[in-house]
C-alpha positions as CSV (number, residue, x, y, z in Angstrom):
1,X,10.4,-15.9,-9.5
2,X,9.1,-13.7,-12.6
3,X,8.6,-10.2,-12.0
4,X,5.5,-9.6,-11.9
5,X,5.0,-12.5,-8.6
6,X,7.7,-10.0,-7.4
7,X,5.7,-7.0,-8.1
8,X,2.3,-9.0,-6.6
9,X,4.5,-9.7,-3.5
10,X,4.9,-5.7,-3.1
11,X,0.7,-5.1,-3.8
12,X,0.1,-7.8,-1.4
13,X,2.2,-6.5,1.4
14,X,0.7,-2.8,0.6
15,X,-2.7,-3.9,0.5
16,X,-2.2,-5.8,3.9
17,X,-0.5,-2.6,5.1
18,X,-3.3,-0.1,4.1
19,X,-6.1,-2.3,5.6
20,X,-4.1,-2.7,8.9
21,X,-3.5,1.4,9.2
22,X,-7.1,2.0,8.1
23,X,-9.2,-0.4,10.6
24,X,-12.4,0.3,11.1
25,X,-13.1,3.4,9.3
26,X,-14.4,3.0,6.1
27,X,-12.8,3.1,3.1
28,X,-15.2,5.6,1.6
29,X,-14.8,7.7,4.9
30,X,-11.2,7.8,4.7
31,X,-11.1,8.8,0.8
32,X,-13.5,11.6,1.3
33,X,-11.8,12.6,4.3
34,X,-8.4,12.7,2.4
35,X,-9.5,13.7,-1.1
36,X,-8.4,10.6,-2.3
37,X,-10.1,8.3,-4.7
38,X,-12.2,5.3,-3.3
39,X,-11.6,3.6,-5.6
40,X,-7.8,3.9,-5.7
41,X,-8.3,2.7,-1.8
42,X,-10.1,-0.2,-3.0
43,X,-8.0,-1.7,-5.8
44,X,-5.0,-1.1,-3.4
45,X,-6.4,-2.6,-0.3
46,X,-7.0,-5.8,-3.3
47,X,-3.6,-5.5,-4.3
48,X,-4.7,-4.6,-7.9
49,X,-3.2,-1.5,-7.8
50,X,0.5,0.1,-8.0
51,X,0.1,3.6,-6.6
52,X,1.5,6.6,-8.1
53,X,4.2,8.1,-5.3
54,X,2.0,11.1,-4.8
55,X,-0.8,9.4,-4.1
56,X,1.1,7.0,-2.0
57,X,2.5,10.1,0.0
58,X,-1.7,11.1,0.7
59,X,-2.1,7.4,1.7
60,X,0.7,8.1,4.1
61,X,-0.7,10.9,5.3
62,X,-4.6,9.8,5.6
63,X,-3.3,6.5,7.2
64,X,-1.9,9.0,9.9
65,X,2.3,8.0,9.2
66,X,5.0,9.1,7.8
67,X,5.3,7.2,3.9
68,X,8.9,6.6,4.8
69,X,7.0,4.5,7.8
70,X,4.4,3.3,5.6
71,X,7.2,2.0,3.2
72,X,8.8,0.6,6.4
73,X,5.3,-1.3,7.2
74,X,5.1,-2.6,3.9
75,X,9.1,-3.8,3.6
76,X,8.7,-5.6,6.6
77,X,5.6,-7.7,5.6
78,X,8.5,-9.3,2.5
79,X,10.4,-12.0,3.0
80,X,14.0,-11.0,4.4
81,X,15.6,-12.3,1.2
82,X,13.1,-10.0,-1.1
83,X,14.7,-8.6,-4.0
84,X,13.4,-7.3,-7.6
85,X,16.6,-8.1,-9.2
86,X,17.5,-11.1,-9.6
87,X,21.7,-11.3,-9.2
C-alpha cells in the first residue's frame, strides 16, 4: 500500500471519528462555539484534511475528550495490522 492510501486510511478514520463525537450539532455551531474554523471541520469530517496538532488538540477539546482519547477513537477505527512503515 503507497503512502498516501496509508495517510487516506488515517483522514478516513478521523473524519468518521469527528462526525461520530459531533452528532447532531452543527458543524458551524460547534466551530463558532470552539473558535475553530468551519471549514477546517468540514474538510476534516471529508477526510480532505490533515489537521495541524494544535488544532487537533481544539478538536479534542470542542468534541468534549481528551485528544489522547480522540487519537484512541481514531486508532481503533484502523485495521489491527495498520502501519505507515512498511518493514
Amino acid at each position: 500500500m503507497q503512502i498516501e492510501e496509508k495517510k487516506q486510511k488515517i483522514l478516513n478514520s478521523l473524519a468518521k471519528t469527528v462526525n461520530k463525537l459531533r452528532g447532531r450539532q452543527s458543524q458551524f455551531m460547534l466551530a463558532s462555539e470552539n473558535d475553530i474554523s468551519a471549514s477546517i471541520i468540514s474538510t476534516v469530517e471529508r477526510g480532505l484534511k490533515d489537521p495541524q496538532l494544535t488544532t487537533f488538540y481544539k478538536l479534542a477539546e470542542a468534541l468534549n475528550t481528551r485528544p489522547h482519547k480522540l487519537m484512541k477513537m481514531i486508532e481503533d477505527n484502523l485495521p489491527d495490522d495498520f502501519t505507515m512503515i512498511d518493514r
